[in-house]
N, C-alpha and C positions, 0 to 999 in steps of 0.2 A: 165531315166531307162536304156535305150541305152549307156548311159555314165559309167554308173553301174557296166554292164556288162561288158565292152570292158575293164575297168580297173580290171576286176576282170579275165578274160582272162589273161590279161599281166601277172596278178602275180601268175595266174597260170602258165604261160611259163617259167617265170625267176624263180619257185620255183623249177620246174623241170630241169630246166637248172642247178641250185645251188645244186640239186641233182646227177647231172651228174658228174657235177663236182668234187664232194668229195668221187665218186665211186673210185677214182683211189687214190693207195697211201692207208697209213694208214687213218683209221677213227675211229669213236668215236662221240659221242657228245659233251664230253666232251675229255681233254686232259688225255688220261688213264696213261701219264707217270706220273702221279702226285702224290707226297709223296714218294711213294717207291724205286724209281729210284734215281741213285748220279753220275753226271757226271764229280763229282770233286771229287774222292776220296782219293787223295793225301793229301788233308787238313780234311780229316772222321777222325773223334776221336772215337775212340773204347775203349772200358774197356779191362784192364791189365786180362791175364789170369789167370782165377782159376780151372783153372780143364786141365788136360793131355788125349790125347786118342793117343794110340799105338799098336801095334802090330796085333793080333786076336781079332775080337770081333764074338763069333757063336753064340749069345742067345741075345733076345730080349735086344735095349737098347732105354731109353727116354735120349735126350738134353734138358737143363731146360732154360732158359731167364733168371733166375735171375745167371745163371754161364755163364762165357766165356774160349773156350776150344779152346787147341794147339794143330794139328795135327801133329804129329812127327814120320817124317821117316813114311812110306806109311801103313795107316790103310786099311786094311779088314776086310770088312762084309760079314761074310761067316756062313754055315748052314740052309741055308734060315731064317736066322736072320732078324729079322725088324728094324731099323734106324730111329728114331721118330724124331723130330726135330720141339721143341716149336717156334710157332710167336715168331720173336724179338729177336731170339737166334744168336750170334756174335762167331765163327768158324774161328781160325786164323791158316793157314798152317804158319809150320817153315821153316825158312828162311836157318838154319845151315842144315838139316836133309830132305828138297824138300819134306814135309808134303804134303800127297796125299791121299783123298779119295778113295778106291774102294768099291763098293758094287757088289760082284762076283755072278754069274749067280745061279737064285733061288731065289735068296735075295734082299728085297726092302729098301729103303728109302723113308720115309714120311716126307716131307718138306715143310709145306703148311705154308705160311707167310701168313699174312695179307697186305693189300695197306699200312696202315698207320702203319705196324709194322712187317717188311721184316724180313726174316732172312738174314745173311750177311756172306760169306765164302772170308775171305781177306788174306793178308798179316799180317806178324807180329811184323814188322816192324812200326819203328814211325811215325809220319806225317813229309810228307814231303821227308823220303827215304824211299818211296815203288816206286816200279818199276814194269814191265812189267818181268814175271818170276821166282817172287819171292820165288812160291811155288808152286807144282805141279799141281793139278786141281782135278776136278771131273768126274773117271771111271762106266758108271755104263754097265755091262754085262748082258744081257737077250737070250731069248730060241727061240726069232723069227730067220727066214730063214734069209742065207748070202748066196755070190754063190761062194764060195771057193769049191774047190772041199772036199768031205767029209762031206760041211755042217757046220764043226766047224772051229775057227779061234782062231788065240793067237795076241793079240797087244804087239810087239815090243818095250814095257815102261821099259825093266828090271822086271818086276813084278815076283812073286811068282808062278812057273808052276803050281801047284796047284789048285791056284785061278784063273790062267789068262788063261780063256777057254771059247767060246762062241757061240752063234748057235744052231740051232734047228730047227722043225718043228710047232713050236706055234707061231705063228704075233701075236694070242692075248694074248701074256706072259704079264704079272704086274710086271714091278719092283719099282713101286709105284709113287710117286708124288712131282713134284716141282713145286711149285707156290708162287707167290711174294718172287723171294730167287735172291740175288746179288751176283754174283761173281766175284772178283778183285785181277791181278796182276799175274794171275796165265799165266801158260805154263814154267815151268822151264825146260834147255837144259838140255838133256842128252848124249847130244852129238852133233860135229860139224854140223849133217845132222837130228839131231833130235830133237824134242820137245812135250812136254806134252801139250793139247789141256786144254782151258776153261772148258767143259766138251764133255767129250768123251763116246760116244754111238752105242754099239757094241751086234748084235742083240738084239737091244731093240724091245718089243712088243709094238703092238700098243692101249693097255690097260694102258699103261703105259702113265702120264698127264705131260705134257711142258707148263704153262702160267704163264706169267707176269716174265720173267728170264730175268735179264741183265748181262750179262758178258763184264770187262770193262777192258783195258788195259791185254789182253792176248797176251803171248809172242810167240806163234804159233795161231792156229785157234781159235774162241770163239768155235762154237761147229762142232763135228765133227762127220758124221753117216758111223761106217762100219755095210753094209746089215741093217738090222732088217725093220720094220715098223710102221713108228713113225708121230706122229700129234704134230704140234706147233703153238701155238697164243697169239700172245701180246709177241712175244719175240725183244731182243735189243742185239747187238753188236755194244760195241764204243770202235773204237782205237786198232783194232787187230794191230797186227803186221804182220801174217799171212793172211790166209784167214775169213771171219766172219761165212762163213757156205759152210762146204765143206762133199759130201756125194760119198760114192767110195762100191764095193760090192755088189751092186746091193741093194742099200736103196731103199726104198717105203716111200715117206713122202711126207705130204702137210702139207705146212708152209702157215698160214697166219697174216694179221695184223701184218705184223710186220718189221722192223728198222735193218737197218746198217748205220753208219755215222765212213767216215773213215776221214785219215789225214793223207794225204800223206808221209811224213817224218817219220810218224813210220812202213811203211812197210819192208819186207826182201829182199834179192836180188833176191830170188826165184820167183818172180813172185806174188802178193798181189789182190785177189779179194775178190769182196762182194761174189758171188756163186763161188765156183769149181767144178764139178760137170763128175763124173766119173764111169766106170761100175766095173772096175775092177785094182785093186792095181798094181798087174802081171799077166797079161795075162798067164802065165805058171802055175800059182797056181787054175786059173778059172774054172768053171765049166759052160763052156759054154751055157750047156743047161738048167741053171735058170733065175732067172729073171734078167734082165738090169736094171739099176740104173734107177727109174722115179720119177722126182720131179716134185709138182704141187704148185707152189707159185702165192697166191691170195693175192691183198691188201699188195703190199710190197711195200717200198719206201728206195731207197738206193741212198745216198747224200756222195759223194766227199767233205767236206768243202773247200778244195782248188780249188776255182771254177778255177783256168790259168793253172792247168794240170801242172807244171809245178816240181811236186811233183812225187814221185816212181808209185803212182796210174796210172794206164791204163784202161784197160777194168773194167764194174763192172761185167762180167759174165763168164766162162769160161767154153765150154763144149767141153769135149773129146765124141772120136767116140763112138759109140755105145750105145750112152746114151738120156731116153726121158727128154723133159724140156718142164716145160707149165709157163709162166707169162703172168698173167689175176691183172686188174683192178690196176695195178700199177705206177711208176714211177720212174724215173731212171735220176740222175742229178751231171752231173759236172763232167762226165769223158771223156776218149780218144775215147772210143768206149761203147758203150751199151752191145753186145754180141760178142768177139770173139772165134771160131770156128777151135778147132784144123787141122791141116795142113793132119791130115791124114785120114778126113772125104774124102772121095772119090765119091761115087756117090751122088756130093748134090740132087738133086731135093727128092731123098728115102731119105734122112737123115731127110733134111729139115721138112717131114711130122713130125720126131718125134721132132719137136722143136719148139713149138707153143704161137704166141704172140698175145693175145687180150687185147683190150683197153688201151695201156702203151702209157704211155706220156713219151718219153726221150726230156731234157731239156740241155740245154749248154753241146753237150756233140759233137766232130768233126765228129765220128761218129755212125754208126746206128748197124746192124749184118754186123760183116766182117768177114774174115777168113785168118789164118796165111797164106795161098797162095793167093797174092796178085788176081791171072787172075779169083780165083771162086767167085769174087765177084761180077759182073756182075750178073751171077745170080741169085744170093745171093739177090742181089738187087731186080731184079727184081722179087721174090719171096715173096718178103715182102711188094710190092709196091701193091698187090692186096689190096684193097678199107676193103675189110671184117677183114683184121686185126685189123683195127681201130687204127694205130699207128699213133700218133702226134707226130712232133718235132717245139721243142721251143727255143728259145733262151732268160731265164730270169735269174735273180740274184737270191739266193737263199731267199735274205730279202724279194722280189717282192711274187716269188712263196708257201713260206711256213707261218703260221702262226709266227714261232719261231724259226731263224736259230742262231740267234747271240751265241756263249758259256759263254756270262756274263753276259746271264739271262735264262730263263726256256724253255728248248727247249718244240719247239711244231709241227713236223713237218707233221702234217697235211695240207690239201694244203690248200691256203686263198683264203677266197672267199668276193670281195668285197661288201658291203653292195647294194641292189639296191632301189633307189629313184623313186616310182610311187607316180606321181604327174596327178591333171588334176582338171579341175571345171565342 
C-alpha cells in the first residue's frame, strides 16, 4: 500500500512538472499548426484566376470558393462596406499592378477560414517564382485611439487621401475577422526606405478577431500595429524579411500563443527583429499626453533557425524608450541577445519597471537583456538577476528543445517533453 502511494506521488510530481514545463512557449494539446498552415509555399498550387477585383468597392460584397480572385492595383473597401470571404477562398495580388487589399475605416472584412480549409491571400505568380514582395498586403484601418496628435493618422503607402484616414475614440471599433486566413509573399517596395507590411493595422479596435493567421515570406514586417487596440492568438510569422511584429503609436495589444521562426539570410539591413516595439513614429508628430505603446505577450516562442548567429539575426526584441513590454510564459531561442534596449533609455531602473519578464526560458542565445550602451548593463543585469523573474538560460539544440524544428517535416514548435518511466514492485 505504502508502495502505492509513494508511486502515485511521484507521478503526481513529474505530471506537474510536465505541466510546468509546457507553460512556456506555445501550447496546445495538440499541434494547432496542423492542416492550415504551408511553410512551403513556393511549391502551393493554386487555381488560375476567375474573377478581377479593382478599384472602389462601397456596398456589401461575398468572395465565393468555388472562384479565385486578382487583386489589381490597390482595392478599397469603403462605405462601411462588408467584405465576406468564403472557407477555402484563393485571393492572388498582382504582381505587374502591387494588388493591395485595404478595408478603410468603418468597413469590415469577414474572413473566417476553417483549419482544414484556410483561405489563402498569395502571390500570382507560378510555383516556384513567388518571392518575398510580390504584391502588396493587407491594410485594415479602424476608429480605436492612436497618440498622434489630433487623434487621426494617414499611412505613408501612396494610398488614396480619401480612404487613407485613421483614428478615433472607439478601442472597441469592429472591423471584423480573420481567422484560419494565410498570407504569402506580400510587402512590395514602394520605395528605397519603404515597404508594404503582411498586414497592416492602423487604429484597429479591439472587437476586431486575429486567430489562426500566418503571414509567410513578407518583404517588410508580417504584421504591423500603428495605435489602435488589438488581441492576437494562434498567430505565425515565417521568413519576414523585416521585422515579424512591430507596434509604434502607442498600440495596446496582447498577443498570445503564438510563433515567429526566422532565417537569418532573409533579413534587411535595417535591423530585423521578432518584436520591434515603439511609442511613437516621430516624436514631433506625438501627442505626448496619450497612451504609450504596451505590449503584453503570453505563450510566445520565437526561434532563430540558424542556431551559430552567424546570420543578419541579432536580438529577438527590440524596445525603444518610452514603451511598456510584458513577456510571460514564453521562450526565446537562437539568437545574439534576448532583449536589446535602446541607447537612449536613460534612467534604467524607472524604465526597467516597464519591461517585465516572467517565466521565459531563453536558450542558445549569447545573450540575455542588454542595452546599446554597453556600461547600463550591469545593471541591467542585475535587475533581471532577481529570483522572481523566473528567467532560465539554456544552452540546447533546437532538435533537443522543440517537438519539431527540422523544415523537411511538420513543424511543431512546442517544447518536448520527455516521456517519464515510473517503475517499482
Amino acid at each position: 500500500m505504502k508502495k502505492t502511494i509513494f508511486i502515485s506521488i511521484i507521478c503526481l510530481i513529474n505530471s506537474m512538472t510536465i505541466n510546468a514545463q509546457q507553460i512556456k512557449g506555445i501550447i496546445g494539446d495538440t499541434n494547432w499548426m496542423g492542416n492550415w498552415t504551408n511553410f512551403k509555399p513556393t511549391a502551393a498550387e493554386y487555381p488560375e484566376t476567375t474573377n478581377i477585383l479593382t478599384g472602389v468597392i462601397d456596398s456589401d460584397l461575398t468572395l465565393y470558393k468555388k472562384n479565385t480572385y486578382r487583386l489589381i492595383g490597390v482595392v478599397y473597401i469603403t462605405n462601411n462596406a462588408v467584405l465576406t470571404i468564403e472557407p477555402g477562398t484563393v485571393i492572388r495580388g498582382d504582381v505587374e499592378t502591387c494588388g493591395t487589399l485595404v478595408i478603410s475605416k468603418g468597413s469590415k472584412i469577414m474572413a473566417e477560414g476553417e483549419q482544414t480549409d484556410p483561405i489563402v491571400f498569395t502571390s500570382n505568380r507560378e510555383i516556384s517564382a513567388r518571392k518575398p514582395g510580390d504584391w502588396g498586403g493587407i491594410i485594415i484601418m479602424g476608429e480605436a485611439p492612436i497618440n498622434k496628435i489630433g487623434g487621426v493618422g494617414f499611412l505613408d503607402f501612396n494610398l488614396d487621401p480619401m480612404a487613407n484616414h485613421y483614428g478615433g475614440q472607439n478601442q472597441d471599433s469592429n472591423s471584423g475577422i480573420l481567422k484560419y486566413v494565410r498570407i504569402e509573399f506580400s510587402g512590395r517596395k514602394l520605395n528605397a526606405l519603404k515597404e508594404l507590411n503582411g498586414l497592416s493595422l492602423a487604429g484597429v479596435g479591439r472587437k476586431t478577431k486575429f486567430n489562426f493567421i500566418q503571414i509567410s515570406y513578407s518583404n517588410d514586417d508580417s504584421y504591423e500595429c500603428y495605435g489602435g487596440d488589438v488581441n492576437f492568438d494562434n498567430i505565425i510569422s515565417f521568413r519576414a524579411t523585416d521585422d515579424d511584429f512591430d507596434f509604434t503609436q502607442g498600440a495596446q495589444c496582447n498577443i498570445s500563443n503564438s510563433l515567429a521562426i526566422r532565417y537569418p539570410f532573409s533579413s534587411d539591413v535595417s535591423g530585423s527583429r521578432c518584436f520591434e516595439i515603439d511609442s511613437f513614429d516621430k516624436i514631433e508628430n506625438a501627442d505626448v499626453t496619450k497612451k504609450l505603446t504596451k505590449i503584453t505577450a503570453t505563450n510566445i516562442t520565437l526561434a532563430n533557425l540558424e542556431e551559430n548567429n552567424q546570420g543578419l539575426v541579432r536580438e529577438a526584441i527590440y524596445i525603444k524608450d518610452k514603451s511598456y513590454f510584458s513577456l510571460n510564459n514564453s521562450v526565446v531561442s537562437g539568437f545574439k541577445n534576448c532583449i536589446l534596449l535602446e541607447g537612449k533609455i536613460a534612467n534604467i531602473s524607472a524604465n526597467l519597471a516597464k519591461i517585465n519578464l516572467q517565466t521565459v526560458l531563453i536558450n542558445n542565445c549569447d545573450g540575455g537583456i542588454q542595452s546599446e550602451i554597453p556600461a547600463n548593463d550591469p545593471e541591467i543585469k542585475n535587475w533581471y538577476s532577481n529570483e522572481s523573474f523566473s528567467i532560465e538560460y539554456s544552452k540546447t539544440s533546437h532538435s533537443a528543445l522543440f517537438k519539431e524544428s527540422n523544415p523537411k517535416k511538420t513543424f511543431d514548435f512546442r517544447l518536448k517533453v520527455d516521456p517519464i518511466v515510473v517503475s517499482g514492485n
